[in-house]
N, C-alpha and C positions, 0 to 999 in steps of 0.2 A: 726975789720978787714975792710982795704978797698976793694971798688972793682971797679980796672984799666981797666974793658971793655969798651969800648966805646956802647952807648946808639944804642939799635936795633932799624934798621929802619924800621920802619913800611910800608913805602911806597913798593907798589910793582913797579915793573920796565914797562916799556912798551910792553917785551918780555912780561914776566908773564902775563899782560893784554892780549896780545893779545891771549896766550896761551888759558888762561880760557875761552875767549871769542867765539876762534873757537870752545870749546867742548861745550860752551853754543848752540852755533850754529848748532853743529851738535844732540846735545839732542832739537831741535826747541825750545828752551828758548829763540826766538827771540829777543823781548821786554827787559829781562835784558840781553843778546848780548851785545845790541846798550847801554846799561848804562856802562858798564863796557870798551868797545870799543871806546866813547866815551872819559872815562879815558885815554885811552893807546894813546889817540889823541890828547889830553894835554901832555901829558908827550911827545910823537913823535911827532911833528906838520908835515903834511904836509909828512906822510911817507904812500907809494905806500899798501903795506900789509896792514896796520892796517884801509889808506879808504876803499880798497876792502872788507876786512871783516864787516866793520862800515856800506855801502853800502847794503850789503845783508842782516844785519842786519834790518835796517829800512828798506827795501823794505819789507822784511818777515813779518815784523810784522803791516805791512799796512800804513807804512811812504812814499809813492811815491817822495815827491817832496824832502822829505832831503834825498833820495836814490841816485836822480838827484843830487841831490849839491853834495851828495860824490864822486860819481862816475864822473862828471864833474870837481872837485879836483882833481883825480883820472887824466884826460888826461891831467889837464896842468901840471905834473910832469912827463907823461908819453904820448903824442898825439898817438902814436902808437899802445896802448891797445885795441886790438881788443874787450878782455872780458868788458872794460869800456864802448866802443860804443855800445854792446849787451845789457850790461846793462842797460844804460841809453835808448837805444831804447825799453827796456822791461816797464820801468819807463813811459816816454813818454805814450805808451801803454795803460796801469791802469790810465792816468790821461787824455785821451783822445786823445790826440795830435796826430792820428795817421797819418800824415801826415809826419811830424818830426821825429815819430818813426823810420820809413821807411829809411830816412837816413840814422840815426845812426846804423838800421840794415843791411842797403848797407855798409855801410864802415866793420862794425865790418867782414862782409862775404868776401867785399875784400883784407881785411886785414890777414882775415883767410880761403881760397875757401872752406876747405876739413873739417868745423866745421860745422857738424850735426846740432849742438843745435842753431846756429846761421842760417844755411839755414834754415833752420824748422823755424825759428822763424819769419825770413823774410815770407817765404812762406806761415804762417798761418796768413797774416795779409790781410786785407778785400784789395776789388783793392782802386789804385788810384783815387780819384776825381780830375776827369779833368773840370775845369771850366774855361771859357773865358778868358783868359791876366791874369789869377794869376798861380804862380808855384805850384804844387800839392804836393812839398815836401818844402811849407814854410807854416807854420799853427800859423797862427796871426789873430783872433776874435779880433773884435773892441776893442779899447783901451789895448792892449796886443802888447808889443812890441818881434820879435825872440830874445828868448834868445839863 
């Protein structure tokens, strides 16, 4: 006997990836999160959901600066993402910067006035350093150019 089925594909789709990946997320399975979301980032390039979840994935699991690259992904498909600029000012945050943090968390509140998690986050940030002729929200140590 033959058999006329066409061969099962094994691949899962980039919905299904991303599926699995927010319940990983929400069970704190951070770390395989970001492996599986990764996936669904190959198969999607460059699709708005799947950096957001890729994002919170590596931040979670103590990725800062590829949290920044997704999340910076993340606004040039989208410049208006207020949760992008949170994010990456939360980013910013954990890797020092907080000068630049500061920014991205001004935009994200003015983009959103009436978002708790966003003022809150501006607001629990140390003050400004005001120093002579440099801008307090551009944070460039030697040999570091603003990204």
């Amino acid at each position: 006997m033959s058999d006329d089925r066409e061969p099962a594909d094994d691949r899962e789709s980039a919905y299904d990836l991303l599926q699995r990946g927010h319940a990983l997320l929400d069970e704190h399975h951070f770390a395989q999160a970001a492996i599986v979301l990764e996936r669904a980032n190959r198969v999607e390039p460059s699709k708005g959901s799947i950096l957001e979840a890729l994002g919170r994935a590596y931040f979670n699991s103590g990725q800062a600066e590829r949290a920044r690259a997704a999340f910076d992904e993340l606004l040039e498909i989208d410049p208006s993402s207020h949760y992008a600029h949170y994010a990456i000012g939360q980013c910013l945050k954990r890797l020092g910067r907080i000068d630049r943090a500061r920014t991205h968390l001004r935009l994200a509140v003015a983009l959103s006035p009436n978002d708790p998690l966003y003022t809150g986050a501006l607001g629990r940030l140390p003050p400004a350093r005001q120093r002579k002729g440099v801008d307090p929200d551009v944070d460039s140590p030697a040999g570091e150019s603003p990204a």
